[in-house]
C-alpha positions as CSV (number, residue, x, y, z in Angstrom):
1,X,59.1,121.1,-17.3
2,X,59.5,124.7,-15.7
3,X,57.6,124.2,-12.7
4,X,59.4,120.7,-12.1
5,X,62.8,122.0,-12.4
6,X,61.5,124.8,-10.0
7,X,60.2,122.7,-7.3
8,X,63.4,120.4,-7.6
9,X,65.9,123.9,-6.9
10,X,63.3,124.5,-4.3
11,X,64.0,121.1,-2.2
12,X,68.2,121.6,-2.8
13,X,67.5,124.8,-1.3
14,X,65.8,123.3,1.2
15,X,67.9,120.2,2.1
16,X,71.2,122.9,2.0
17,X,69.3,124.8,4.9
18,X,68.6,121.9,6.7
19,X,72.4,120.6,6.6
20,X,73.3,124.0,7.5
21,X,71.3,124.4,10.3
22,X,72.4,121.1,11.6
23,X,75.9,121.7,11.2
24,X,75.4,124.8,13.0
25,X,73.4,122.4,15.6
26,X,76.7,120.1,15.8
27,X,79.1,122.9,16.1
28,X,77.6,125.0,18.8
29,X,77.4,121.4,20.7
30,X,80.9,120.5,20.3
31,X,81.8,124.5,21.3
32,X,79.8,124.0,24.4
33,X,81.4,120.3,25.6
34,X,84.7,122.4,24.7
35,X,83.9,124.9,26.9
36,X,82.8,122.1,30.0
37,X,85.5,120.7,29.5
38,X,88.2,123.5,29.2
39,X,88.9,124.3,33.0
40,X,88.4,127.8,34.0
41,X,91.7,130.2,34.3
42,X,93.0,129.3,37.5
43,X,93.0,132.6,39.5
44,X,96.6,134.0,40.1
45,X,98.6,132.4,42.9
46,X,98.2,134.1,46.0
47,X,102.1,134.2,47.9
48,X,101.3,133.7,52.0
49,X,103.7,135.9,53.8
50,X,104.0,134.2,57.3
51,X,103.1,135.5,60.1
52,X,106.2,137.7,61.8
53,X,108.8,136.1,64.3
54,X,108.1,137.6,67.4
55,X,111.4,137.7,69.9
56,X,111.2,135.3,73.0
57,X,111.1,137.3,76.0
58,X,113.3,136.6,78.9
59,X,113.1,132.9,80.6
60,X,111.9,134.0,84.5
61,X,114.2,133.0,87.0
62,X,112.0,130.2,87.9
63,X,112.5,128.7,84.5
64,X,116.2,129.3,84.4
65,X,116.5,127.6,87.0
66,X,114.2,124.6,86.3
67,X,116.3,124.0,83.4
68,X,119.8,124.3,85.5
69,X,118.6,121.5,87.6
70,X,117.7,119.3,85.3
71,X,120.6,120.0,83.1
72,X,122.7,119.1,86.3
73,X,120.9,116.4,88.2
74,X,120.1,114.2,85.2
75,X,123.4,113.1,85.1
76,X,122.7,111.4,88.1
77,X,119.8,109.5,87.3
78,X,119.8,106.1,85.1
79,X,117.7,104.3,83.1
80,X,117.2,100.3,84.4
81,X,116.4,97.1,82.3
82,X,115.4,93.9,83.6
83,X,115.4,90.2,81.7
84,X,113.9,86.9,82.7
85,X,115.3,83.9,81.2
86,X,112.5,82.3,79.2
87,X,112.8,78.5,77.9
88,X,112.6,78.4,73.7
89,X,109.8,75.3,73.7
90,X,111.7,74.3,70.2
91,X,115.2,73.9,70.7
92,X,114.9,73.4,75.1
93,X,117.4,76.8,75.1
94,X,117.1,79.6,78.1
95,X,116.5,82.7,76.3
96,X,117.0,86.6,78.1
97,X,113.1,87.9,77.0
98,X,112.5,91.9,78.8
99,X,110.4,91.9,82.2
100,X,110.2,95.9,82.9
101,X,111.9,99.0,83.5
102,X,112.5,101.7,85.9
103,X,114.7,104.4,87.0
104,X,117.3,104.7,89.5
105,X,120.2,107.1,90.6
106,X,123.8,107.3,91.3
107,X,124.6,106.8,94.8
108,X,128.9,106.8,94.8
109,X,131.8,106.7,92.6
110,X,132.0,103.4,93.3
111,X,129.0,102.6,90.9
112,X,126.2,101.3,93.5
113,X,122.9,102.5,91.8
114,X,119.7,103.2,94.1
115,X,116.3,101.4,93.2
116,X,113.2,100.0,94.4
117,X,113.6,96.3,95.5
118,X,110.1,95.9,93.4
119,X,112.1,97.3,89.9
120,X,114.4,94.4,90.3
121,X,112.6,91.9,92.1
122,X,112.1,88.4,90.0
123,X,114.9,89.5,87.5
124,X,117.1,87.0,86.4
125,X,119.4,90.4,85.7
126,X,119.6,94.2,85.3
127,X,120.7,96.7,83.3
128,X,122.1,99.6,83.4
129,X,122.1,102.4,81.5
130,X,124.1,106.1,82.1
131,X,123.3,109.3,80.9
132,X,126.1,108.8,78.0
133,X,123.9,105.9,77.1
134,X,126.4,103.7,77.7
135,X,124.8,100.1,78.7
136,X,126.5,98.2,81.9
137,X,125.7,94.6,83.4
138,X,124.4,95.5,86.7
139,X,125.0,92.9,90.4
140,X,122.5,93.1,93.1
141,X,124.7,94.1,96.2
142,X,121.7,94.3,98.8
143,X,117.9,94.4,99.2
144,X,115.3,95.7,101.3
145,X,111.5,94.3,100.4
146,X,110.5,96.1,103.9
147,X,111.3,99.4,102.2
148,X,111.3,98.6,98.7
149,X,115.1,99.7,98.0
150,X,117.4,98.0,96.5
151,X,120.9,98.5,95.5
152,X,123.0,97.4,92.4
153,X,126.7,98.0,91.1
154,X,128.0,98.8,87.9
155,X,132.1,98.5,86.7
156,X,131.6,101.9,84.9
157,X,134.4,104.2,85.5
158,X,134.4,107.0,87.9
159,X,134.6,109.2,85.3
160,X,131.3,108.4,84.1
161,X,129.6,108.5,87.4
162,X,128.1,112.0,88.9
163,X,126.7,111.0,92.4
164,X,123.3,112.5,93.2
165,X,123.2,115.6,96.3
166,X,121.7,114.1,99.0
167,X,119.4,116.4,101.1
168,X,116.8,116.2,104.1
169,X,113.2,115.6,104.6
170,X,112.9,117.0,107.6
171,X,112.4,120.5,106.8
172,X,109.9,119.8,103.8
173,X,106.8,121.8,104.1
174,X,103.0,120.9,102.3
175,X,103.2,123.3,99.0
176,X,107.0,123.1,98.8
177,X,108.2,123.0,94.9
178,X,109.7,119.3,93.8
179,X,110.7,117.8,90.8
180,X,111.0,114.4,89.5
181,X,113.4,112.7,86.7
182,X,112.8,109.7,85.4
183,X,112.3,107.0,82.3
184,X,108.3,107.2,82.6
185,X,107.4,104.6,79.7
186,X,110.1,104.3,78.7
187,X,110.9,107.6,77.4
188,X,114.6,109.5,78.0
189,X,114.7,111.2,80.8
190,X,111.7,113.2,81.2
191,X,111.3,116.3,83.9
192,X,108.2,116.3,85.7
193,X,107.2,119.1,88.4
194,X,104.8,119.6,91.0
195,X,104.4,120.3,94.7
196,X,104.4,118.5,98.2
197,X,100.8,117.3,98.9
198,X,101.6,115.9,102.1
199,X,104.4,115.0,104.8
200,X,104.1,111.6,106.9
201,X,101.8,109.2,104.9
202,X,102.0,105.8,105.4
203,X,101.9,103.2,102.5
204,X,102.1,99.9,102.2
205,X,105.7,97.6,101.0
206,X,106.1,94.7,99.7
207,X,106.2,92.7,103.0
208,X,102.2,94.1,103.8
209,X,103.8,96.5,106.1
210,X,103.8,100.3,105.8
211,X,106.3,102.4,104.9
212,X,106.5,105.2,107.4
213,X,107.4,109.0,106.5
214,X,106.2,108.3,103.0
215,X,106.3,112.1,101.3
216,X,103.1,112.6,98.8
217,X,103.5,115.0,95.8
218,X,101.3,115.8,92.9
219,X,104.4,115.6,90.6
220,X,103.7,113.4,87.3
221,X,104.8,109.6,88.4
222,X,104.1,107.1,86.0
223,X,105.6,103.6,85.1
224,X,109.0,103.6,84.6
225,X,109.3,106.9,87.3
226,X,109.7,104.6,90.2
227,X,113.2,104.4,91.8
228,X,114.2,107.5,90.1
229,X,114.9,110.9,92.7
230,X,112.5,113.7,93.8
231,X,114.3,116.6,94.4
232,X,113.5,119.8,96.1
233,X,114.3,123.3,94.0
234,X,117.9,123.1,95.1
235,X,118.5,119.8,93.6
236,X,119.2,117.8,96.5
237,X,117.6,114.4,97.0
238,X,114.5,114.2,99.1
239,X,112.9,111.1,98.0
240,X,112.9,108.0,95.7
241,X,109.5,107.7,94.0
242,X,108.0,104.4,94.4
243,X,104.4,104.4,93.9
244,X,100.8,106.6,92.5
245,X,98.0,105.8,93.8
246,X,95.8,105.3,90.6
247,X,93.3,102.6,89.4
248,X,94.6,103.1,85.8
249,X,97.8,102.9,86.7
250,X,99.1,106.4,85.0
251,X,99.3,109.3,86.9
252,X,96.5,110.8,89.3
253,X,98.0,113.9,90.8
254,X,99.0,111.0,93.6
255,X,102.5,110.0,94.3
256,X,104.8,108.7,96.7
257,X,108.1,108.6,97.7
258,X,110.4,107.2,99.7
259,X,111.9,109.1,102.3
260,X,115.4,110.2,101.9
261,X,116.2,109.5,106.1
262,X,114.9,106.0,105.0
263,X,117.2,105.6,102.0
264,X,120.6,106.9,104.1
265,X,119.8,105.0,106.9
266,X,119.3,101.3,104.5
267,X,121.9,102.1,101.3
268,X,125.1,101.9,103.6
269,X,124.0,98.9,105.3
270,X,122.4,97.5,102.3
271,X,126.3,97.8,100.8
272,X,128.1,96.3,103.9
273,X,125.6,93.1,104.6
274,X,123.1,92.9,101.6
275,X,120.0,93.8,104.0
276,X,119.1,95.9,106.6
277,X,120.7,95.9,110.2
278,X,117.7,95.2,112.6
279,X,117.3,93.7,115.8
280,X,116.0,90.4,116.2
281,X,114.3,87.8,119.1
282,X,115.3,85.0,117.8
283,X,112.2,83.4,116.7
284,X,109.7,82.6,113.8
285,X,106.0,83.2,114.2
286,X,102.7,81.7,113.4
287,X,100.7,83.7,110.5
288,X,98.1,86.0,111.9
289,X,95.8,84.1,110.4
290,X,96.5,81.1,112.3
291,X,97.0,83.2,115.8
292,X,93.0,84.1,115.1
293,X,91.9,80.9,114.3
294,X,92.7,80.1,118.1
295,X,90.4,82.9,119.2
296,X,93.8,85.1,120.0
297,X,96.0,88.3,119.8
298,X,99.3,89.0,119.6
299,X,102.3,87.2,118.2
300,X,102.4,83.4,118.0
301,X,105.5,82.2,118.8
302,X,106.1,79.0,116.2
303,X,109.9,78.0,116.7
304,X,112.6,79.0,118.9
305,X,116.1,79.8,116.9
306,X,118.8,77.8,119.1
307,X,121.0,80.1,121.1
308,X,119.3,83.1,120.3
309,X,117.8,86.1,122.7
310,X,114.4,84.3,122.8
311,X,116.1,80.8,123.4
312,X,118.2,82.1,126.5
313,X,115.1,83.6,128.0
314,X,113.3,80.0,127.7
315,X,110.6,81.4,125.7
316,X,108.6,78.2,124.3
317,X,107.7,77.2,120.8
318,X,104.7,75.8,119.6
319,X,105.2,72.0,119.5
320,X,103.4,69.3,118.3
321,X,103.4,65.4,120.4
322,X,104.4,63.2,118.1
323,X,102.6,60.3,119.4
324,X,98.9,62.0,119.6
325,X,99.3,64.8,117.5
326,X,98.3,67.3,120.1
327,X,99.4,70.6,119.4
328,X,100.8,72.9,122.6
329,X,101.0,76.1,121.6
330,X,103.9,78.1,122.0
331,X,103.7,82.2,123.9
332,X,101.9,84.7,122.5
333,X,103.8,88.3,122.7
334,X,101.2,90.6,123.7
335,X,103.2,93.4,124.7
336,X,107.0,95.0,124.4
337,X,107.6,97.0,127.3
338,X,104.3,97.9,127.9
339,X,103.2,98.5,124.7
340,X,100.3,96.9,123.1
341,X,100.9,94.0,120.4
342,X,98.0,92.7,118.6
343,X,99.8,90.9,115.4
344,X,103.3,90.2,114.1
345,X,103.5,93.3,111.8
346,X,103.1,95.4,115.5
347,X,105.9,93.6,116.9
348,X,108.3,93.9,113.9
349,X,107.5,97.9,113.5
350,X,107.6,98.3,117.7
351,X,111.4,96.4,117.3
352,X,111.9,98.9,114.2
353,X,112.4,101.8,117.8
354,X,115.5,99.4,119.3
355,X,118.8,98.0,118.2
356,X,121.1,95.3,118.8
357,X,122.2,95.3,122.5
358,X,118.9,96.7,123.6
359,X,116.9,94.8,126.5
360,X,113.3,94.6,126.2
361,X,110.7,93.3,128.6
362,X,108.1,91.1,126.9
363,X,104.5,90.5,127.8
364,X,103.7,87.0,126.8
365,X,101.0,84.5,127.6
366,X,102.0,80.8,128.2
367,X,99.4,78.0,129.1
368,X,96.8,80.7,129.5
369,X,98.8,82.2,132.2
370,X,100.6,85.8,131.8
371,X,104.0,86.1,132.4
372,X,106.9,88.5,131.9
373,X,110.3,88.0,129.9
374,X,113.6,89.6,129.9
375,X,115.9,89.7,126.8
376,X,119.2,91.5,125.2
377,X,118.3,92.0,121.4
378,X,120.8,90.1,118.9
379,X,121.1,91.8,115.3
380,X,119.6,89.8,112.5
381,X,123.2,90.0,110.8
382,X,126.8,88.8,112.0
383,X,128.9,92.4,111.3
């Protein structure tokens, strides 16, 4: 019976040591999962100090002056909506829908604004809008596609109009400092500078004939920049910027402005008779195209307007028999006192050196046969 009693004490003892053991398995687990799970003391928070202020030095006198002019001339320079009337395909109404935007300036008191003819061209209308932000309803006054300038009025008070400084282009210089203000994009008033990359360039208008004295400038022009000034470092208007020459269409470090000889000379007459004052034959010509077709060069005269210069010198128009269709064609200008005409856009930029009242000797040929016409030049408007 001993020994049985022993051996039983001896396998409680046993079984004891073995739940002990395992309960000492199951605790130093559940210590360990406490401790992955407990995350570690987060280190003390470190306090940034920032860095010190250091005082702005002293603007230069460059940039003082920079931001003089702009603060001054902006005030001069507008912001310019267009709108095309759009038909609503549901209920058959005309509807106003955007078309583009561009900048322009403040020419008078009188509120005629200054802006390419291609900001405005196909518009069904134009808004305005002043430094004050104030929108106005703008009426086209006068036009010039041959220059791309066009000019607009507003019924905003005097008051609220600072006319821009008008200045010279004759006295610029390649490397000369300019600065150009405009809505590029869209955006407020933006301040772009750069320098005069050359004097006298010639590019083309909206008519396919070049604009002569053209200034090029490296300054920033993108969309939304054209119509709006360049000014030279004293503020004064040198230019309207009109064009870049850039196959993106942003900026290239290659603009172009309109010359501000150009713009004086069109703006007043642009106000007074809604175009420019030129003088005038009296006739209408063939297109080029046509003029080569017969193997010739020069100007093709097409029709004769009736008591005009042209008509009172007997020049003849092309004509056309109506019983056998034969054509006669009309004289060919070849010449305007001695100098060379080889298409119509050389006889409209040689007339471009006379006014009205001028007489001209014309070389034409008629029937094959040169010949030799007098004529007073008449203006192409009735002042």
């Amino acid at each position: 019976m001993r020994p049985f009693v022993t051996l039983a004490a001896l396998a409680l003892i046993a079984v004891v040591l073995a739940y002990v053991r395992l309960a000492m398995r199951v605790e130093g687990l559940e210590a360990q999962l406490r401790k992955q799970a407990t995350p570690a003391a987060a280190a003390p928070a470190r306090i940034l100090v920032p860095p010190p202020v250091i005082p702005r030095a002293e603007l230069s006198d460059l940039e003082k002056s920079t931001i003089a002019l702009f603060s001054s001339r902006s005030k001069s320079v507008v912001h310019i909506t267009t709108v095309t009337l759009q038909q609503d395909i549901f209920r058959l109404n005309a509807l106003e829908v955007p078309q583009g935007m561009g900048s322009g300036f403040v020419w008078d008191t009188a509120g005629h604004i200054v802006t390419n003819y291609h900001v405005i061209r196909d518009a069904h209308a134009a808004r305005v809008t002043l430094p004050d932000h104030s929108v106005w309803e703008a009426k086209l006054v006068g036009k010039s596609p041959r220059n791309d300038i066009a000019v607009l009025r507003i019924e905003a008070p005097n008051a609220e109009l600072s006319p821009i400084v008008v200045g010279s282009s004759h006295d610029l210089a390649v490397g000369q400092q300019v600065f150009a203000i405009g809505s590029p994009f869209g955006l407020d008033y933006t301040l772009s500078t750069g320098v005069i990359s050359g004097l006298g360039r010639e590019i083309e208008g909206l008519m396919g004939l070049p604009i002569h004295g053209a200034i090029q400038t490296d300054a920033a022009i993108n969309p939304g920049n054209s119509g709006g000034p360049l000014l030279d470092s004293s503020g004064r208007l040198i230019g309207m910027n009109t064009s870049i020459l850039s196959p993106s269409g942003a900026s290239a470090g290659i603009g172009f402005a309109v010359p501000i000889e150009t713009i004086a000379r069109a703006v007043p007459e642009l106000i007074q008779y809604g175009g420019e004052v030129r003088p005038t034959l009296g006739v209408q010509f063939a297109a080029d195209a046509l003029t080569r077709r017969f193997g010739m060069t020069g100007a093709l005269v097409l029709a004769v307007v009736p008591d005009s210069p042209a008509a009172r010198a007997n020049m003849r128009p092309t004509r056309q028999d109506p019983k056998t269709g034969r054509v006669s064609l009309g004289d060919i200008i070849g010449s305007i006192d001695d100098k060379l005409v080889n298409s119509n856009s050389d006889l409209y930029l040689a007339l471009e050196a006379y006014k009205a009242g001028d007489r001209v000797k014309l070389g034409i040929t008629r029937d094959g046969q040169p010949l030799e016409l007098q004529l007073e030049l008449a203006s192409n408007v009735n002042p």
